[in-house]
N, CA, C and O atoms as a CHARMM CRD file, in Angstrom:
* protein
*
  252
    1    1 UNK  N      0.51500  29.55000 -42.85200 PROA 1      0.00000
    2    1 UNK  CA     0.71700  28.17200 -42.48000 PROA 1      0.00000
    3    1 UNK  C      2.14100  27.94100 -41.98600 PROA 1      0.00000
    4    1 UNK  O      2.18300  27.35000 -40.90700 PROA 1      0.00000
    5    2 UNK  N      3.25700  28.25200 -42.49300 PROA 2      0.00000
    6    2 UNK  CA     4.59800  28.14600 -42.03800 PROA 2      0.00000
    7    2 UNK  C      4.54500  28.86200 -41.21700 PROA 2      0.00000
    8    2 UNK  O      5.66300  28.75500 -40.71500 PROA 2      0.00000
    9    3 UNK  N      3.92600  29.70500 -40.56400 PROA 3      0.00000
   10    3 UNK  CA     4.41800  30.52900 -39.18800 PROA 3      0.00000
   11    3 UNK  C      3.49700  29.89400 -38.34700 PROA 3      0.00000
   12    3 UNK  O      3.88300  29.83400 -37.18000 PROA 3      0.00000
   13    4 UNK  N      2.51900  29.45500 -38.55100 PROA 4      0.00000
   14    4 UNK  CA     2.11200  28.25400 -37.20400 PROA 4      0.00000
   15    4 UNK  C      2.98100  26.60200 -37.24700 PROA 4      0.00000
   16    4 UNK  O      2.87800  25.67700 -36.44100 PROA 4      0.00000
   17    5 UNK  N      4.01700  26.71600 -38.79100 PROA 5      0.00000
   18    5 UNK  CA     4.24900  25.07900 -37.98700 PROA 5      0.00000
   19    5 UNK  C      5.77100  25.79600 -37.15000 PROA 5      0.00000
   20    5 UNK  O      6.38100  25.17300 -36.28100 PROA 5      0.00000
   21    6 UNK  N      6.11700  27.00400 -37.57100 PROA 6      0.00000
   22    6 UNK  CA     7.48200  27.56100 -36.88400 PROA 6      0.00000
   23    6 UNK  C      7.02800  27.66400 -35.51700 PROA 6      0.00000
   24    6 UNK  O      7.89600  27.47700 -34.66400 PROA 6      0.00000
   25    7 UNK  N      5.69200  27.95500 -35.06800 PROA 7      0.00000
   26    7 UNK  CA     5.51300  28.49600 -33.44600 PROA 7      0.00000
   27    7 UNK  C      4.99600  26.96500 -33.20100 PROA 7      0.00000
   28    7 UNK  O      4.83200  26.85400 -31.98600 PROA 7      0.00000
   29    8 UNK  N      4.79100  26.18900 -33.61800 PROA 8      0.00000
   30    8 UNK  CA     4.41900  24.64000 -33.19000 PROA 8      0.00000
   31    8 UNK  C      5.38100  24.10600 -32.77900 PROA 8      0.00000
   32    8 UNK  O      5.39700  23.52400 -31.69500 PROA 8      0.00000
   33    9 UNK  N      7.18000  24.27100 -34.19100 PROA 9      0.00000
   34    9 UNK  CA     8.35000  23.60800 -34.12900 PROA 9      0.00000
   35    9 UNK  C      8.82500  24.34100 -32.66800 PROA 9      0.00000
   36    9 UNK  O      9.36700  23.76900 -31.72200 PROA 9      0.00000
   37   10 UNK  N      8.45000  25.80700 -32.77300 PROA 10     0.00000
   38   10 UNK  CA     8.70500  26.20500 -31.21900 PROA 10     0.00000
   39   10 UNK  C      8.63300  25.61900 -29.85200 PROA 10     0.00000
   40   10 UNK  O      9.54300  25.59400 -29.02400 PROA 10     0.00000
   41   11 UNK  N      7.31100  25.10700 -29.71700 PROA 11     0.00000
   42   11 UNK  CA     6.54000  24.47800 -28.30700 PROA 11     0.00000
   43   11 UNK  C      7.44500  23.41500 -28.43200 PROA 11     0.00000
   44   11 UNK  O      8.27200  23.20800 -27.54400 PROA 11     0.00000
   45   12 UNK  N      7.35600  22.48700 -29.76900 PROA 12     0.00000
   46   12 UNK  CA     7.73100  21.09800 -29.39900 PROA 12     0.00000
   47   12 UNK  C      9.17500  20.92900 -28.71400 PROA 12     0.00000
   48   12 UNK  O      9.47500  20.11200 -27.84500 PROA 12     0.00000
   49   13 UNK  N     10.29500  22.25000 -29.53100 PROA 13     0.00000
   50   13 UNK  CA    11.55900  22.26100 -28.64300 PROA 13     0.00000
   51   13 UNK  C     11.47400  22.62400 -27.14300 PROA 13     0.00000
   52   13 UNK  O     11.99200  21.94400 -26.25600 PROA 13     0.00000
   53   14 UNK  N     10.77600  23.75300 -26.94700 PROA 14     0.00000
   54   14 UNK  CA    10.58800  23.79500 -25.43600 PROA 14     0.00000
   55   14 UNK  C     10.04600  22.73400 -24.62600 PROA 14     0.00000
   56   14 UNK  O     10.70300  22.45100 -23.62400 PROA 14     0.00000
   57   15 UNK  N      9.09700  22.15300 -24.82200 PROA 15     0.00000
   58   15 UNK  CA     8.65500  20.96200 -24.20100 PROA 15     0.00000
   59   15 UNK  C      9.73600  19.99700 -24.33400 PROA 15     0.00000
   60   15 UNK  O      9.97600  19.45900 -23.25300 PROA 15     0.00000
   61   16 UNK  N     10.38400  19.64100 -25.17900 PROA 16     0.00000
   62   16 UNK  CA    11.27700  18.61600 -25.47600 PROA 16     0.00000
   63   16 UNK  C     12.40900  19.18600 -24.66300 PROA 16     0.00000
   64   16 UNK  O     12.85800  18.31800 -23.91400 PROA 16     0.00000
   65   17 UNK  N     13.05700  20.40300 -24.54100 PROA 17     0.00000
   66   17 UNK  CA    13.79300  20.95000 -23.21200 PROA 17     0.00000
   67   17 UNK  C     13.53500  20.39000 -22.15900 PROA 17     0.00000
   68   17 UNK  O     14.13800  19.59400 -21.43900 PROA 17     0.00000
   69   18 UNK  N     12.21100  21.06900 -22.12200 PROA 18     0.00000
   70   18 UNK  CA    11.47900  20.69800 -20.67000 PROA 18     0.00000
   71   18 UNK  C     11.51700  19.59900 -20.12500 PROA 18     0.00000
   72   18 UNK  O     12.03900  19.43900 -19.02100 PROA 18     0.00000
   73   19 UNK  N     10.94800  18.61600 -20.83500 PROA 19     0.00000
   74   19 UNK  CA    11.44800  17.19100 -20.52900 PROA 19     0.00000
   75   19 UNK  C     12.79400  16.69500 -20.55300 PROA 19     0.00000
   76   19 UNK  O     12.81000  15.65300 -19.89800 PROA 19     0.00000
   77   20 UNK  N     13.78400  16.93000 -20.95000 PROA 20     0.00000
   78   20 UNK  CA    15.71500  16.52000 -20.92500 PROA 20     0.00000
   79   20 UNK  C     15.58100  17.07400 -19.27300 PROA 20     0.00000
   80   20 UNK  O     15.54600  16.31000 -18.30800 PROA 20     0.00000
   81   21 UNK  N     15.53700  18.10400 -19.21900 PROA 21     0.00000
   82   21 UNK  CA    15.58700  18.81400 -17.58300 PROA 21     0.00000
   83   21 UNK  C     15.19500  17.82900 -16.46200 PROA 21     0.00000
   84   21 UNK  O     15.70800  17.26800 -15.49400 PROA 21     0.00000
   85   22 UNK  N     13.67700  17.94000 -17.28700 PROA 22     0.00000
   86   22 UNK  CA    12.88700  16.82200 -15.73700 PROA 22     0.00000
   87   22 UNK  C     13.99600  15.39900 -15.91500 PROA 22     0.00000
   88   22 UNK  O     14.53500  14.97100 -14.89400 PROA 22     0.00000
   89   23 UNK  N     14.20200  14.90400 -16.91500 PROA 23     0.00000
   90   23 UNK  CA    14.74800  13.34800 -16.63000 PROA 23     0.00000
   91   23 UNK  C     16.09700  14.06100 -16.14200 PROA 23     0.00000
   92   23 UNK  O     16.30800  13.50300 -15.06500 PROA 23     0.00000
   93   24 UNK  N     17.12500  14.98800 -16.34300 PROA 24     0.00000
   94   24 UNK  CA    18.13900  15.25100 -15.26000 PROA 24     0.00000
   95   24 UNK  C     18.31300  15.35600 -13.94400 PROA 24     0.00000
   96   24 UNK  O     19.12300  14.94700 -13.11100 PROA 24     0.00000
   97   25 UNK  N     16.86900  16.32800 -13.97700 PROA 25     0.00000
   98   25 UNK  CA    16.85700  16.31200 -11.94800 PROA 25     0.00000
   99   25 UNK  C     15.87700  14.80900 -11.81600 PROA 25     0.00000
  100   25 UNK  O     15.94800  14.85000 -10.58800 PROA 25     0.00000
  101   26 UNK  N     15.36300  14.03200 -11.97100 PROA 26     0.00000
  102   26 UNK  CA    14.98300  12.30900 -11.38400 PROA 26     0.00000
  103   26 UNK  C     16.66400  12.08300 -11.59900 PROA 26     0.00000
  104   26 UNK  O     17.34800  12.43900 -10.63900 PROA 26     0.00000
  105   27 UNK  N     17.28200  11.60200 -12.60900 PROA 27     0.00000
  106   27 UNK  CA    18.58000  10.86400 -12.34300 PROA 27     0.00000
  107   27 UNK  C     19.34100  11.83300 -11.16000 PROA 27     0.00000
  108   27 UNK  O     20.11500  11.06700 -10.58500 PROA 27     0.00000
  109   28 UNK  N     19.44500  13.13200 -10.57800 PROA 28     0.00000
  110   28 UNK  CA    20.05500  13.34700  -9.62600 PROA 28     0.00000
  111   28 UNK  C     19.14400  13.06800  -8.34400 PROA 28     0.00000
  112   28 UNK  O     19.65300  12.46000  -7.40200 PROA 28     0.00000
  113   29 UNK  N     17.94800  13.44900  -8.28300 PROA 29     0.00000
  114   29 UNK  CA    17.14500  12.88500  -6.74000 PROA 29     0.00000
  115   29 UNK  C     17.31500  10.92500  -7.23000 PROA 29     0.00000
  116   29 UNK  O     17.07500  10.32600  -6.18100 PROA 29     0.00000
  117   30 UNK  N     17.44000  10.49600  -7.69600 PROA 30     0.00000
  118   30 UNK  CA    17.59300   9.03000  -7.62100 PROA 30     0.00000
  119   30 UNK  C     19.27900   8.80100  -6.61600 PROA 30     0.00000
  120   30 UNK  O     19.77600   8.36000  -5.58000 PROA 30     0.00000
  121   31 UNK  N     19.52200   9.43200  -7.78900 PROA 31     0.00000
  122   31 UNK  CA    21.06900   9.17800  -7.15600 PROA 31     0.00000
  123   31 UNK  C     21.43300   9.97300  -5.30000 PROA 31     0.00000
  124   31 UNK  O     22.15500   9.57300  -4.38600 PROA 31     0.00000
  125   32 UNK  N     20.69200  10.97600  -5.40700 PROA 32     0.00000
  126   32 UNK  CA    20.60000  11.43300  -4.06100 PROA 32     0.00000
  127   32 UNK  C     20.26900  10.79100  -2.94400 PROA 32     0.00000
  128   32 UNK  O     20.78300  10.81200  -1.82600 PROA 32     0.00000
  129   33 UNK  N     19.05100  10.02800  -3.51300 PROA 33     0.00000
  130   33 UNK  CA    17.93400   9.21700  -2.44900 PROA 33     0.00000
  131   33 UNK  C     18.51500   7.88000  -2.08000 PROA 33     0.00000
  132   33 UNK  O     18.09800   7.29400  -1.08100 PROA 33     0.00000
  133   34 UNK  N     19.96600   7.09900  -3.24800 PROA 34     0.00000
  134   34 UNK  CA    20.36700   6.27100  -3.05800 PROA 34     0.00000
  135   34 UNK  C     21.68200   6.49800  -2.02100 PROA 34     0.00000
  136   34 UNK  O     22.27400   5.69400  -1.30100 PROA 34     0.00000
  137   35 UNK  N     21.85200   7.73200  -2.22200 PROA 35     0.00000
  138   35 UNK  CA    23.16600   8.13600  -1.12600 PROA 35     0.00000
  139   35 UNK  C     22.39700   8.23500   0.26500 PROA 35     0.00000
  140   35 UNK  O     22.81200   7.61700   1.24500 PROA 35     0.00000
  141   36 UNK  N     21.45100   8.90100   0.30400 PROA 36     0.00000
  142   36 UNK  CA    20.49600   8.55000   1.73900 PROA 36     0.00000
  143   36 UNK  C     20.29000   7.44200   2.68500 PROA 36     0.00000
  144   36 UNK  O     20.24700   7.22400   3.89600 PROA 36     0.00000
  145   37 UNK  N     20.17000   6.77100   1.40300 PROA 37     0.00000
  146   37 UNK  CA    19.53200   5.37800   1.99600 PROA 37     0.00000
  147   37 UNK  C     20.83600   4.71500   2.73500 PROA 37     0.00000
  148   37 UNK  O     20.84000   4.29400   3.89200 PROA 37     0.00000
  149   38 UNK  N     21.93600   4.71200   1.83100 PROA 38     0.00000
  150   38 UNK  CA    22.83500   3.99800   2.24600 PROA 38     0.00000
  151   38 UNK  C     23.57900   4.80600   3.26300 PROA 38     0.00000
  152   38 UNK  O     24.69700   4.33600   3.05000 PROA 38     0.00000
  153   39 UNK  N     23.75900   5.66600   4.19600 PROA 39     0.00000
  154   39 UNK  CA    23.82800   6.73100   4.79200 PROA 39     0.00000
  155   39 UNK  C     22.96800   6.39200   6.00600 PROA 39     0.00000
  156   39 UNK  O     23.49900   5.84900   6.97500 PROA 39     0.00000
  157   40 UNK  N     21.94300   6.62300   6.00200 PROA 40     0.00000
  158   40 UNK  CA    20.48200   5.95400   7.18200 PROA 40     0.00000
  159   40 UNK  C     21.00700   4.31000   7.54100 PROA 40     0.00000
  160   40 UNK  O     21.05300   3.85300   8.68300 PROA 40     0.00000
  161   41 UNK  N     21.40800   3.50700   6.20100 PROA 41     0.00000
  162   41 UNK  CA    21.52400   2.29300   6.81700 PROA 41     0.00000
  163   41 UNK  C     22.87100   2.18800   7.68900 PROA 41     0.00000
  164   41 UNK  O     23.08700   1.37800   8.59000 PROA 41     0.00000
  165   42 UNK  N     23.61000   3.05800   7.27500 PROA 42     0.00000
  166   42 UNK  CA    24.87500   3.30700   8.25900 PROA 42     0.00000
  167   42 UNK  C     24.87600   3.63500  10.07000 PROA 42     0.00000
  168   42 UNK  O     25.25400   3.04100  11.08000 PROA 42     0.00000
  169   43 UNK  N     24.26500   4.84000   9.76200 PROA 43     0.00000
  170   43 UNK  CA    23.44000   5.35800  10.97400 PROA 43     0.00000
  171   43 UNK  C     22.92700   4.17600  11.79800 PROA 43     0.00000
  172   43 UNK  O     23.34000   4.00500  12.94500 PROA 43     0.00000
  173   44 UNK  N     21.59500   2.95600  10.95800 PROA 44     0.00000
  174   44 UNK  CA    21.36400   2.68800  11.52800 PROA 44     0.00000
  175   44 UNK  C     21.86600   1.17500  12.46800 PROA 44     0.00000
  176   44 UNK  O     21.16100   0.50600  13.22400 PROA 44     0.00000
  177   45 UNK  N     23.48200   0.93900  12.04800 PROA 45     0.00000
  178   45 UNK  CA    23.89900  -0.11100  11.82400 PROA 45     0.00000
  179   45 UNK  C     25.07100   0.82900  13.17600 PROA 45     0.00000
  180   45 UNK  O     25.71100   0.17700  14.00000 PROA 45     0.00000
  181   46 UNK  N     25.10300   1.87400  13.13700 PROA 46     0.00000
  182   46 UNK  CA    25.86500   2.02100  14.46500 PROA 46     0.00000
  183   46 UNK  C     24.81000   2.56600  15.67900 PROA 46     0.00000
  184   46 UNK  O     25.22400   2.79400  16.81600 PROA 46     0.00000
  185   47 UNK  N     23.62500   2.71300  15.34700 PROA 47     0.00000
  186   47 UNK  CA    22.66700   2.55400  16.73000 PROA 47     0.00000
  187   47 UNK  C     22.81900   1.29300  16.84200 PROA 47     0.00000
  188   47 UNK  O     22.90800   1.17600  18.06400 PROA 47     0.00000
  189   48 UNK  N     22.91700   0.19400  16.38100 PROA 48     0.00000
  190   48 UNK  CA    22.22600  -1.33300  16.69400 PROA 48     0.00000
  191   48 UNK  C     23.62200  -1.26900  17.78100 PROA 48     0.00000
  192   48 UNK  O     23.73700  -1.36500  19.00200 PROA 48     0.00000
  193   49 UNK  N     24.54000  -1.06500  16.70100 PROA 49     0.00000
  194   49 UNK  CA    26.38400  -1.44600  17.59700 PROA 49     0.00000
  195   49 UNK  C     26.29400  -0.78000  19.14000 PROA 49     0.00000
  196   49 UNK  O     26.62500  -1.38700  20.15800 PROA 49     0.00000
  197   50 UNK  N     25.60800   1.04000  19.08600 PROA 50     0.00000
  198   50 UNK  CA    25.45300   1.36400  20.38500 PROA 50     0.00000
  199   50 UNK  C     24.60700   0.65300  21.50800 PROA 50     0.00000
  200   50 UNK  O     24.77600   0.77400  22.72200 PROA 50     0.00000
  201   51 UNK  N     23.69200  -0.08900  20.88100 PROA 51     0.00000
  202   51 UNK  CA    22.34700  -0.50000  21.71500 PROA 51     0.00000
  203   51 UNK  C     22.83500  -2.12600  21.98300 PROA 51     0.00000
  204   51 UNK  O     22.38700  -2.87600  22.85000 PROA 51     0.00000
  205   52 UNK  N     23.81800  -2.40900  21.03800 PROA 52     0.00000
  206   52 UNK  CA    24.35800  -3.73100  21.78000 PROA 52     0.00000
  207   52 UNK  C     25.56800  -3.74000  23.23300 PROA 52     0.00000
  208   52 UNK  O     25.53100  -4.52300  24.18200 PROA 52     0.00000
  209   53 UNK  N     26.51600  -2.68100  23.01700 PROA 53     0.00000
  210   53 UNK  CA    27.26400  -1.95600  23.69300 PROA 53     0.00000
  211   53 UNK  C     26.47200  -1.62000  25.37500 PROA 53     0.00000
  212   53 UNK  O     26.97800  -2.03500  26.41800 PROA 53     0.00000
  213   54 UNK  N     25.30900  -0.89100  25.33100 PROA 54     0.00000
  214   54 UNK  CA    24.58200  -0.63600  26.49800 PROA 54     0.00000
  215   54 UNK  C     24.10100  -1.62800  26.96100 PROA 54     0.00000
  216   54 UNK  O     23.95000  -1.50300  28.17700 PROA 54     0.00000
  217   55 UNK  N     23.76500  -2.61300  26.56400 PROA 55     0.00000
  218   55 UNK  CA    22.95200  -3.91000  26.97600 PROA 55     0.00000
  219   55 UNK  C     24.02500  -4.42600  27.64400 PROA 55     0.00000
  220   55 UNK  O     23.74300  -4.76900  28.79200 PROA 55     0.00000
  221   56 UNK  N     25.31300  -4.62100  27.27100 PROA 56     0.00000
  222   56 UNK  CA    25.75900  -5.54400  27.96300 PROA 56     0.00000
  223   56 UNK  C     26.80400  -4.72300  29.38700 PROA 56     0.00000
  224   56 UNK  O     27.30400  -5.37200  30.30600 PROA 56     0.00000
  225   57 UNK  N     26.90800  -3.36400  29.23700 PROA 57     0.00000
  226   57 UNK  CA    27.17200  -2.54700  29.97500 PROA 57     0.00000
  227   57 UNK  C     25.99800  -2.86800  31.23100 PROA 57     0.00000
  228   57 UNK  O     26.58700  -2.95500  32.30900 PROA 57     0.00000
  229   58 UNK  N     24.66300  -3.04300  31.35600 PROA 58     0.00000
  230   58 UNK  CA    23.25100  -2.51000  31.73900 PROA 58     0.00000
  231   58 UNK  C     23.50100  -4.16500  32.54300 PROA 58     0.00000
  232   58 UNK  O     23.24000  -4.30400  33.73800 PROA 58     0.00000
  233   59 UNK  N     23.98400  -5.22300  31.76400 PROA 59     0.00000
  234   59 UNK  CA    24.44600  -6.78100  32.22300 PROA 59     0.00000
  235   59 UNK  C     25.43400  -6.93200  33.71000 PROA 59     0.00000
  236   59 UNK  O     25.57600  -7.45100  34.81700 PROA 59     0.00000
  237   60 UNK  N     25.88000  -6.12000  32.80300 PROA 60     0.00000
  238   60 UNK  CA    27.30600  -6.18500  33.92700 PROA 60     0.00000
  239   60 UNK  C     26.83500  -5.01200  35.16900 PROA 60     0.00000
  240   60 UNK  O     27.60200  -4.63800  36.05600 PROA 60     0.00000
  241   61 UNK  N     25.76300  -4.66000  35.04600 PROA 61     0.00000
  242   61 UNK  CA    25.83300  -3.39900  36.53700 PROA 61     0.00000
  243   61 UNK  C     25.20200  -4.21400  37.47500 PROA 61     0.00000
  244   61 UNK  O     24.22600  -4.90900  37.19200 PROA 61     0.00000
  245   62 UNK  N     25.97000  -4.13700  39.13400 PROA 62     0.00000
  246   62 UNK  CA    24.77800  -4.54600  40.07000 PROA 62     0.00000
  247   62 UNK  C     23.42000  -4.80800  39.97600 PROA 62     0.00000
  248   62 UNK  O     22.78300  -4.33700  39.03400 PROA 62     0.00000
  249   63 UNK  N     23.00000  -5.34900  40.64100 PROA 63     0.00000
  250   63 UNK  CA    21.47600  -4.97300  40.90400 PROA 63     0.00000
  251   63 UNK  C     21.19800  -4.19700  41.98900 PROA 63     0.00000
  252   63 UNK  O     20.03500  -3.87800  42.23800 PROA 63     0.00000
């Protein structure tokens, strides 16, 4: 009986590892995905600046 609750107390630490791990890598892809985002919205905040830039370049050309 004590050597199945020792290989039980076993699993439960590994699993209980297992799980500390998984919630480490979510708090780093969270934190990753939030550096992305704000990164893309950058990106996409100097296409708008380029695409306002050409428009009025595209204004000012002959016809």
């Amino acid at each position: 009986m004590s050597q199945e609750l020792d290989s039980l107390e076993q699993k439960i630490d590994r699993l209980v590892a297992v799980g500390r791990g998984l919630r480490a890598e979510n708090e780093h892809l969270r934190g990753r995905i939030e550096h992305l985002e704000r990164e893309k919205q950058a990106l996409t905040d100097r296409i708008e600046q380029a695409r306002g830039r050409l428009e009025a370049l595209m204004d000012r050309l002959p016809e």
